[in-house]
PAGU-328618 format. One line per 8 residues: their letters; for each residue x, y, z of N, C-alpha, C. Coordinates in steps of 0.1 Angstrom, whole numbers. Example, Ala and Ser with C-alpha at 12.3 -4.5 7.8 and 13.67 -1.06 7.14 Angstrom:
2
AS> 132 -57 78 123 -45 78 132 -33 78  128 -22 71 137 -11 71 129 0 79
***
This chain:
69
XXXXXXXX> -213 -107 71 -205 -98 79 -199 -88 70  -199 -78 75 -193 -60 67 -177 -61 67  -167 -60 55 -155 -64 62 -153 -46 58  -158 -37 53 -157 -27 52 -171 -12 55  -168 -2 58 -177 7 57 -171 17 53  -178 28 41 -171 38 36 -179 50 41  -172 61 45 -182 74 46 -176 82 39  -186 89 27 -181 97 21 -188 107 26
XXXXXXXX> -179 116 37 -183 129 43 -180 145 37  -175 142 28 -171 154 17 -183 165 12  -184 174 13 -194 185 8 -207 183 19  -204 170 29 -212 170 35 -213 178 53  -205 167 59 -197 171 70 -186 182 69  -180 184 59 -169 191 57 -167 197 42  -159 208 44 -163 217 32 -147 212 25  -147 207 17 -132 203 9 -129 216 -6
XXXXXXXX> -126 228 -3 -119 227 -16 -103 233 -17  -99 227 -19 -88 225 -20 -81 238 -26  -88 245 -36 -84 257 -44 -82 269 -29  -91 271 -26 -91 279 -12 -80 272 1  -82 263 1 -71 265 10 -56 264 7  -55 264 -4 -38 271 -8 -38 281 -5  -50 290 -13 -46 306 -8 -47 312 6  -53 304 17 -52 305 25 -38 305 31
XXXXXXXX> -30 295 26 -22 287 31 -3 296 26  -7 300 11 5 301 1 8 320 -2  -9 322 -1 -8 337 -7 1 341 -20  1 332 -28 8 333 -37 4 329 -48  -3 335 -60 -8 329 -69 -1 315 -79  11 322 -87 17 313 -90 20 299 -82  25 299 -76 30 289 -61 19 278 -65  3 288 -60 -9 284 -58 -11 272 -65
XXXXXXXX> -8 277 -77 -12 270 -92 -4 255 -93  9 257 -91 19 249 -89 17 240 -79  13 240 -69 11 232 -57 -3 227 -64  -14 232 -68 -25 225 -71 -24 215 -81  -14 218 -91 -18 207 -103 -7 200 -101  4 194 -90 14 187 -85 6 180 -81  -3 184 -69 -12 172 -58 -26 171 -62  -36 183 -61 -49 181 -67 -51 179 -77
XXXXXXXX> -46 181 -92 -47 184 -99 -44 175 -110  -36 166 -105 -23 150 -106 -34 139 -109  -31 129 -118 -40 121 -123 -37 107 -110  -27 111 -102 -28 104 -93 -41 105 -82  -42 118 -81 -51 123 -68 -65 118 -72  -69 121 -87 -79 121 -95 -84 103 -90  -75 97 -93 -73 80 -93 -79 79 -75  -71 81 -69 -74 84 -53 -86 85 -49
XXXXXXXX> -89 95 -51 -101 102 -50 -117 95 -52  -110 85 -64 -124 81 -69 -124 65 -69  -110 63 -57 -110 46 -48 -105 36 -62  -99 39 -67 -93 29 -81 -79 29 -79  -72 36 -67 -61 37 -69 -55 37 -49  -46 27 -42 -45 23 -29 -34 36 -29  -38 42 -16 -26 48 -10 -11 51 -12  -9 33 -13 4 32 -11 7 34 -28
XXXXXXXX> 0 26 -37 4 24 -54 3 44 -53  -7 49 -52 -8 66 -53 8 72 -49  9 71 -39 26 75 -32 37 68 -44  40 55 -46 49 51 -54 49 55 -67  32 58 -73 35 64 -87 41 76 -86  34 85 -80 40 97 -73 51 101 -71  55 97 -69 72 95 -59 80 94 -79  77 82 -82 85 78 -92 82 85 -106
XXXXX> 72 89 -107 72 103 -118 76 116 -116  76 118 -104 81 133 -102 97 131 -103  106 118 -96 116 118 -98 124 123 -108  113 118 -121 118 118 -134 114 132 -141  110 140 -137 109 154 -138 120 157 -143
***
């Protein structure tokens, strides 16, 4: 029995880049840059991304490094 199924629909079903939709979003180059390498760009997302790293552990690192900013 399957206790999981994964769809990786990225580049497939759906067009993900992330660079483009800030500027969609920010219109602001600097901003742009800033917002990308906080969330995309974050060795957290990188972790995420590539399933080595749960949701919730992603958020709590997150949370608690930026605190310390």
């Amino acid at each position: 029995m399957y206790k999981s199924i994964i769809f990786d629909i990225g580049g497939v079903l759906v067009d993900f880049d992330p660079k483009a939709y800030l500027v969609d979003r920010l219109c602001n180059a600097e901003m742009e840059e800033k917002v990308y390498d906080l969330t995309f760009g974050s060795e957290e997302w990188q972790l995420l991304d590539a399933g080595k790293l749960s949701r919730y552990d992603g958020t709590v690192s997150y949370t608690h490094l930026r605190a310390h900013e």
